[in-house]
C-alpha positions as CSV (number, residue, x, y, z in Angstrom):
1,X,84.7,94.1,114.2
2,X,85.2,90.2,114.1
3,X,88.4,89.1,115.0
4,X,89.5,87.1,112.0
5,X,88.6,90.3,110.0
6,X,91.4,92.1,112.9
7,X,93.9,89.1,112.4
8,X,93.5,89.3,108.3
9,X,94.6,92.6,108.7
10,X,97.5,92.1,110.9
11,X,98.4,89.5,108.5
12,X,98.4,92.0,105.9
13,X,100.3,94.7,107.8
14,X,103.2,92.1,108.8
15,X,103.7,91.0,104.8
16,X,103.8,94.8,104.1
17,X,106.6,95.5,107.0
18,X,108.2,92.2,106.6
19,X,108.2,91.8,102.9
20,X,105.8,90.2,100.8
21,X,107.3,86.7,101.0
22,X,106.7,86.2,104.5
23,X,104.4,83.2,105.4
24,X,101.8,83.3,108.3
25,X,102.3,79.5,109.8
26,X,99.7,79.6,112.4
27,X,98.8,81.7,115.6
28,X,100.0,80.3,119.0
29,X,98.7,83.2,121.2
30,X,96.3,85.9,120.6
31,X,93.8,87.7,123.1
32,X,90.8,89.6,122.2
33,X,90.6,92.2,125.0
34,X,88.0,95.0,123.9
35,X,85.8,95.6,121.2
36,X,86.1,97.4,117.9
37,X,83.7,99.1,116.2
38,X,83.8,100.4,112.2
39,X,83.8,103.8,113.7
40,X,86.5,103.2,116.0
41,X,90.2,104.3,115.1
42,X,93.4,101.6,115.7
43,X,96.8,101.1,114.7
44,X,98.7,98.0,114.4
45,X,101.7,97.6,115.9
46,X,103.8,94.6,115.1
47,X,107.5,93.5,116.9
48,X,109.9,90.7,115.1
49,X,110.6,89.0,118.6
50,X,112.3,85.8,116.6
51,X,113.4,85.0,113.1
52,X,110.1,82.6,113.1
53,X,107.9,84.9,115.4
54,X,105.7,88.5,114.9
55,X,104.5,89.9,118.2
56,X,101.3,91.9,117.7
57,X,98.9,94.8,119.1
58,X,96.1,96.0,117.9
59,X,95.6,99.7,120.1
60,X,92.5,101.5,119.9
61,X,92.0,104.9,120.7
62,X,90.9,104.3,124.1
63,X,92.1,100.4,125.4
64,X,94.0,97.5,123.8
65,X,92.0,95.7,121.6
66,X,93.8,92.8,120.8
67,X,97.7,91.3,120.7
68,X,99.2,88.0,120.3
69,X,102.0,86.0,118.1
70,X,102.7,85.1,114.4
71,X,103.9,82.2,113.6
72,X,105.8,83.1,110.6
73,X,108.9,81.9,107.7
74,X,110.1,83.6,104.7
75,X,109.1,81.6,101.8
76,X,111.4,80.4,99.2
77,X,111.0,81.4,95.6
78,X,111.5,78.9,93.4
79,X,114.9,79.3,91.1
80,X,114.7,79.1,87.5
């Protein structure tokens, strides 16, 4: 699997934990370490380790595949 399809999911499974209105700011760290493919089984497994940071893993069945850091914020909706 390509690894900004990997990370586009991470992002997606850090709003869902997180809440919707958390922003993705950039990526200061993130290893690729084994490779994924469509048949493979993984789970995503994500750690607040600051108010501005979301450690990540990405564990396949048999090794790590990836893991890294979020840079993230909480956006802010606009009052009426």
């Amino acid at each position: 699997m390509p690894g900004a399809w990997l990370l586009e999911l991470v992002e997606r499974a850090a709003r869902r934990r997180f809440g919707d209105s958390l922003e993705v700011l950039g990526l200061p760290a993130a290893s690729f370490r084994a490779p994924l493919r469509p048949e493979d089984r993984f789970r995503i497994v994500l750690e607040r380790t600051a108010k501005d940071r979301v450690a990540f893993r990405i564990e396949g069945e048999e090794a790590l595949v990836a893991d890294g850091t979020l840079l993230t914020r909480e956006a802010l909706e606009d009052n009426p």
